[in-house]
C-alpha positions in Angstrom: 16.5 55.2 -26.3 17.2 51.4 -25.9 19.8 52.3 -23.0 17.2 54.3 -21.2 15.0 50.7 -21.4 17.3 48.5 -20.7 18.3 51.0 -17.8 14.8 50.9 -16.7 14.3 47.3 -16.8 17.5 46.8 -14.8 16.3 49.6 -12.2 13.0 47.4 -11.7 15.0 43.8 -11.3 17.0 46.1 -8.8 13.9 47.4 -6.8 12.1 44.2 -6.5 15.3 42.3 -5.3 15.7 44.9 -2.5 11.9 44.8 -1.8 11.8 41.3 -1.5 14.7 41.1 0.9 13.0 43.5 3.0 9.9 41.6 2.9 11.6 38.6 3.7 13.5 39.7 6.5 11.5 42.0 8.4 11.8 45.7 9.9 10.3 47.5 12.5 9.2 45.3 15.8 7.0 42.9 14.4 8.8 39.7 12.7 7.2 37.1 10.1 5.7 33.7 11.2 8.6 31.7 10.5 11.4 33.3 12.5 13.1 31.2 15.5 11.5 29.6 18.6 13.4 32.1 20.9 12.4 35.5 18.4 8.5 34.2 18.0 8.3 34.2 21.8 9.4 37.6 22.5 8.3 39.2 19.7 4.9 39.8 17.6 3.6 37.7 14.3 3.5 41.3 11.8 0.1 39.8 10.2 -1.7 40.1 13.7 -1.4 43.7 13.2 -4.6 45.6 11.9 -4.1 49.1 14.6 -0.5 50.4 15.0 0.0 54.3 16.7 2.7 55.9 17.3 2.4 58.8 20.1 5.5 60.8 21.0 6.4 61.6 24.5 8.4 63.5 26.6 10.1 61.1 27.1 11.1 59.2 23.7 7.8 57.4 21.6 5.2 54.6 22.6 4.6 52.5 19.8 1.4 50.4 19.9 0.8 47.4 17.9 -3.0 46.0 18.3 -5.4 43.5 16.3 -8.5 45.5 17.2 -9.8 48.3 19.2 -11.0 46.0 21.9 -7.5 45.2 22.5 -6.4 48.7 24.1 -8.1 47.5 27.5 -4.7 46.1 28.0 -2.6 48.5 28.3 -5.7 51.7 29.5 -3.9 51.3 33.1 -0.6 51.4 31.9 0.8 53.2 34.9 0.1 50.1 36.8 1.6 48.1 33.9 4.6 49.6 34.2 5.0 49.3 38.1 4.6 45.7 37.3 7.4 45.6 35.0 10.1 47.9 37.3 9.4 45.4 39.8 10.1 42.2 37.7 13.4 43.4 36.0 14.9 44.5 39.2 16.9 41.7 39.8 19.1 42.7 36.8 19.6 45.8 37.9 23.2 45.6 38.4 23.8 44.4 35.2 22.4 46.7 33.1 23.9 49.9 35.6 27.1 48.6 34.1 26.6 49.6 30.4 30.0 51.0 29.1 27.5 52.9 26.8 25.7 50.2 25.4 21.9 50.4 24.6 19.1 47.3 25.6 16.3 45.8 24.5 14.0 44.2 27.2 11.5 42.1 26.3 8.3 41.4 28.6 6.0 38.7 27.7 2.8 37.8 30.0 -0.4 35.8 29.6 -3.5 35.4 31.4 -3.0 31.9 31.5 0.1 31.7 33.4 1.2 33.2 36.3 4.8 34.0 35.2 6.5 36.2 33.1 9.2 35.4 30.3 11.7 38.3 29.8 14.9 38.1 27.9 17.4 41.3 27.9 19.6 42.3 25.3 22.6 44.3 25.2 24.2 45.6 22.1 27.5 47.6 21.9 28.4 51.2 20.7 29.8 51.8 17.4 32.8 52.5 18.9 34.2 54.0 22.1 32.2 57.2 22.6 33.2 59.9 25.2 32.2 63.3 26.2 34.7 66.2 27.7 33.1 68.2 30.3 35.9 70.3 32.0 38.5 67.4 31.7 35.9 65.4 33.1 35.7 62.2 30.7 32.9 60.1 31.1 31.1 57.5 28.5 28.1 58.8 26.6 25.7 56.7 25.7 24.2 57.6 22.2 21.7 54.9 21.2 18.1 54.8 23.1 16.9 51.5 25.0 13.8 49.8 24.1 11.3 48.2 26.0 8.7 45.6 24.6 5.4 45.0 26.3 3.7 41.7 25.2 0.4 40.6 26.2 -0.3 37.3 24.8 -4.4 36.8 24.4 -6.7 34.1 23.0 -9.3 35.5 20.6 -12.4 33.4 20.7 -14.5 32.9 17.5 -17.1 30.1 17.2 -15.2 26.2 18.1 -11.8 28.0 17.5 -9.7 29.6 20.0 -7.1 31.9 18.3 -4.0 33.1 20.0 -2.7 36.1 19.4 -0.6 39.1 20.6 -0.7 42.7 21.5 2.4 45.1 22.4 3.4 48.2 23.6 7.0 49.5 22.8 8.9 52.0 24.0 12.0 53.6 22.7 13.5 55.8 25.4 17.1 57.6 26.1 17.2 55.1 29.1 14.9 52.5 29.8 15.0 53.9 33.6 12.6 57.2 32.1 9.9 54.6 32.8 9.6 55.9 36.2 8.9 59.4 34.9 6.4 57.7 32.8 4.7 55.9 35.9 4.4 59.2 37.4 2.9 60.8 34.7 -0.2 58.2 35.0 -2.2 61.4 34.4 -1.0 62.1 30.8 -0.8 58.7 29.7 -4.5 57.6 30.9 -5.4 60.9 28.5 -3.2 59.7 25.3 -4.6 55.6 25.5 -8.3 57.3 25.5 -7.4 59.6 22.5 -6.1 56.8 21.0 -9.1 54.3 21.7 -11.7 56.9 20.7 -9.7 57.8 17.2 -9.6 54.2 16.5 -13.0 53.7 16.2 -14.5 52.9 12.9 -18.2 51.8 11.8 -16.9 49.1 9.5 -15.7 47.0 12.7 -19.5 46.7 13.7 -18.8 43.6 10.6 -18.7 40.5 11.9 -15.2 39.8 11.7 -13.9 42.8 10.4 -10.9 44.7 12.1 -10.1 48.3 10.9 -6.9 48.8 9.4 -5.3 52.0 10.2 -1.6 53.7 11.6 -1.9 56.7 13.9 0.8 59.6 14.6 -0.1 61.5 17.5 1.8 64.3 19.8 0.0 65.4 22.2 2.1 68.2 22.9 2.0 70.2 19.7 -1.2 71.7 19.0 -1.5 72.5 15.7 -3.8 70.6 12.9 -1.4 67.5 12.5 -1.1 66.7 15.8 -2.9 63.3 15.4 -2.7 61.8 11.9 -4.9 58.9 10.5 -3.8 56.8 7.5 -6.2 53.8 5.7 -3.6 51.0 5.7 -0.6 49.4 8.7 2.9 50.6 8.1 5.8 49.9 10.0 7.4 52.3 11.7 11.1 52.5 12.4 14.0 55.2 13.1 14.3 56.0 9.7 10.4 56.7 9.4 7.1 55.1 7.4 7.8 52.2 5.0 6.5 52.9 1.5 4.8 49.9 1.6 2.2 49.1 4.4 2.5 45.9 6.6 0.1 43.6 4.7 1.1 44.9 0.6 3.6 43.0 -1.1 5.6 44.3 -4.2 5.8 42.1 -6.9 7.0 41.2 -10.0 4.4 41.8 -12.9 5.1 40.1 -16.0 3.5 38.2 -19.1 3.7 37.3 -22.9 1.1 37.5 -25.3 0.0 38.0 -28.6 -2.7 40.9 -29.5 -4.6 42.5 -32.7 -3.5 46.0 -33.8 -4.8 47.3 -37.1 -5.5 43.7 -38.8 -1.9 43.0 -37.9 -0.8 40.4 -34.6 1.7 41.6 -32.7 3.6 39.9 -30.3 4.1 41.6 -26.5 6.1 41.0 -23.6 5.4 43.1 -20.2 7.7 43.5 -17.3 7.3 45.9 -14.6 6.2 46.2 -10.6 3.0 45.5 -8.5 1.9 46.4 -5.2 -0.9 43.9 -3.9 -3.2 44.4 -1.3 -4.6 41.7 0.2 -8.5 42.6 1.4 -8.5 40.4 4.7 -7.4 36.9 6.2 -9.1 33.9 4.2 -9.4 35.6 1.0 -8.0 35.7 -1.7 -9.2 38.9 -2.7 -7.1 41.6 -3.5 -6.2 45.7 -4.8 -3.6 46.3 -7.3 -1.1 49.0 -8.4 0.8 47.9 -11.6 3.9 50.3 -13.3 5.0 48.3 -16.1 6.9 48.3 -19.6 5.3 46.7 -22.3 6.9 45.8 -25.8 5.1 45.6 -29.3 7.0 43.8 -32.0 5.5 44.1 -35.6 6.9 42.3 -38.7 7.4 45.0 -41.6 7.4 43.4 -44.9 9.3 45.1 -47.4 9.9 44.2 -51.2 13.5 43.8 -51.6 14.6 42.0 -48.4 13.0 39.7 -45.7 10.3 40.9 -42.8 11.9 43.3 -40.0 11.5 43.5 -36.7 9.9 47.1 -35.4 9.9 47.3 -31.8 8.2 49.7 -29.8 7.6 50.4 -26.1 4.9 51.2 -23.9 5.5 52.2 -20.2 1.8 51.9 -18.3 -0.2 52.1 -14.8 -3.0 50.0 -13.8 -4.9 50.5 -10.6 -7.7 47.9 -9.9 -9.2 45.0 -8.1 -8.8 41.2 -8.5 -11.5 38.2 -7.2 -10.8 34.9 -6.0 -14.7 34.3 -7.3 -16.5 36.7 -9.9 -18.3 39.4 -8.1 -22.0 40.4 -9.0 -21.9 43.9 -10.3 -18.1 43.8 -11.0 -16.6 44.0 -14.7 -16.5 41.4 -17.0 -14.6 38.6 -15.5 -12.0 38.1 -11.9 -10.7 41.9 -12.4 -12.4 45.0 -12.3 -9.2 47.7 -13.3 -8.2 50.6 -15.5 -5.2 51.2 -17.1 -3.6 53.8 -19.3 0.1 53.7 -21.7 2.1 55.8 -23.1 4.7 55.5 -26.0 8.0 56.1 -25.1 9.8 54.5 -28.2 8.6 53.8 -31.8 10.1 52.4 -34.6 8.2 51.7 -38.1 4.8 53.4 -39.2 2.1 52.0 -37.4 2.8 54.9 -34.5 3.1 58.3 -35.4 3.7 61.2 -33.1 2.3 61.4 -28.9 0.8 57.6 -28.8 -1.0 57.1 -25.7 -3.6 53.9 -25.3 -6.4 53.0 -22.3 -6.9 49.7 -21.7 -8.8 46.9 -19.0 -8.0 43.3 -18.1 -10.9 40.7 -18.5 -9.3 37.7 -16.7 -11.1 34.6 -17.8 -9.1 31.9 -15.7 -5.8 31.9 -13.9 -3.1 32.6 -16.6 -5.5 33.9 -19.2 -6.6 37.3 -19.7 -8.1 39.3 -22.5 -7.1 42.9 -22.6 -8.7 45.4 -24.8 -7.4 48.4 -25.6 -8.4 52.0 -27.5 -5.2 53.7 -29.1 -4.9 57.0 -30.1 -1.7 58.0 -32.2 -0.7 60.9 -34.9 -1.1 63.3 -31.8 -5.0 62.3 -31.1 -5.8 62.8 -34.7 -6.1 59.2 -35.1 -7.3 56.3 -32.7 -7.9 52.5 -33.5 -8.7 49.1 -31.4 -6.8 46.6 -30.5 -7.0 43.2 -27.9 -4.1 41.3 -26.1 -4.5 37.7 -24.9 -2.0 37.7 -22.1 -0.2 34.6 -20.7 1.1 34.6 -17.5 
């Protein structure tokens, strides 16, 4: 049983050390505030992000990343849009004719407040030389699928403060040349940006400076129930599908020492384990939790004819719940309103007997102090006791 914890504990260090990197670097189309000059200008801060749909077409998938519904006025004429564009990127043509199979990113970035456009093209190489046989006819094929970014820098005006921000459109196509099938298709598309506008709506962006946070799958070519799907939070999106996480959560470490009260006996704990925070909105620091973590016990068994021993035992636990930057009027006690529950996975001495299992709540008195009690039930629910934890962390 202590291999399958320590196993654990190493598979959570593991988790949160890929997590983070992820976090850190970025996925998706949408890059973190502190990336180069050159990457900031042709791409999208991922925090300006409260809308993000994905529609599949015909052609490939649009991919739509917005700060509000207000914001898809931008791209309701996006026929025209993309007229505008083929016109611009002409004079590379030549250039990217000559592929040799490699796929390209084009990046379009206009403002209202400047006549001209920025655009920056990049060209990455196969993974290997790739060919296709037709008859003894060898030609190059080209595997990998061109994108094309749509930026429309805007300034978003609240009170004495003008806020810049960004909107974009992206599409991921076999050739970035199926744009013209896309222009001529003005029809269809007009049809998809006001499905999209009218699905999201929300009443809770009638609040003064509240935006609706939401990702949106939509085919319009299948016609079955889950042709357009709705989800409560933004998540990237990339070729190998949804992260687990949406845009805005973090996953963190959870962990803490303390010292608690268990049948007129103190017992030292230690917890270690995972977090996924979710922040409620810019300027706050409000936030949701989801906690799965491992907590250890240590009693001191006295015995006549040698010194005290150390009985360990281990808890594995979820906690759901909601934590305040100011105590809330009709919360729970305190800057944390959650729930929690345990179970025993490993015992040693007699305080446990049989299926142990234990509910539990935080009362967070100030940062790094929290009081925890706890009901226990043990001896296979025949018997159940108190307890309280002052946690340190």
């Amino acid at each position: 049983m202590r291999k399958v914890i320590l196993c654990t504990l190493l598979a959570i260090a593991g988790m949160v050390g890929n997590a983070i990197a992820q976090y850190a670097t970025g996925n998706g189309y949408s890059i973190r505030r502190d990336a180069s000059k050159t990457e900031s200008t042709f791409s999208i801060w991922n925090m300006q992000v409260n809308i993000r749909s994905t529609t599949t077409l015909k052609e490939g998938k649009m991919i739509l990343e917005l700060q509000n519904v207000g914001d898809y006025a931008n791209f309701m004429n996006m026929d025209s849009l993309l007229q505008v564009f083929r016109k611009d990127i002409e004079f590379y043509k030549d250039s990217l004719q000559n592929n040799n199979g490699e796929h390209v990113r084009i990046d379009y970035v206009m403002s209202p407040e400047y006549s001209f456009k920025k655009i920056r093209f990049k060209k990455y190489q196969p993974e290997g030389e790739i060919f296709v046989n037709r008859s003894n006819d060898i030609s190059r094929l080209k595997l990998d699928q061109d994108t094309i970014n749509i930026i429309v820098e805007k300034i978003l005006y609240k009170s004495k403060c003008n806020i810049s921000y960004s909107v974009q459109a992206t599409f991921i196509l076999d050739n970035y040349t199926d744009v013209d099938k896309l222009i001529m298709n003005s029809d269809e598309l007009h049809r998809i940006m006001e499905t999209l506008e009218k699905e999201s709506h929300s009443p809770k962006e009638l609040k003064p400076g509240h935006y609706p946070e939401m990702t949106i799958l939509y085919n319009p070519y299948y016609t079955g129930k889950y042709a357009l799907r709705k989800f409560k939070s933004v998540g990237y999106e990339n070729r190998n599908g949804m992260k687990f996480l949406g845009e805005h959560d973090k996953l963190t470490i959870h962990a803490n020492i303390g010292d608690g009260l268990m049948m007129n006996a103190l017992v030292p704990t230690a917890e270690l384990g995972l977090a996924i925070v979710s922040p409620w909105g810019r300027g706050t620091s409000n936030f949701s939790f989801y906690r799965a973590y491992l907590s250890g016990h240590y009693f001191f068994d006295r015995s006549n004819d040698g010194p005290p021993s150390l009985k360990d035992n281990y808890f594995i636990n979820m906690s759901l719940g909601s934590e305040y930057e100011k105590i809330q009027k009709r919360e729970w006690v305190g800057y944390v309103t959650d729930f929690g529950i345990g179970y025993l996975l490993w015992s040693k001495g007699s305080l446990f007997k049989g299926t142990t299992m234990k509910v539990f709540t935080d009362i967070k008195i100030m940062t790094g102090l929290t009081l925890s009690p706890e009901i226990i039930s043990t001896n296979n629910f025949r018997q159940f006791f108190p307890g309280i934890t002052v946690k340190v962390f």
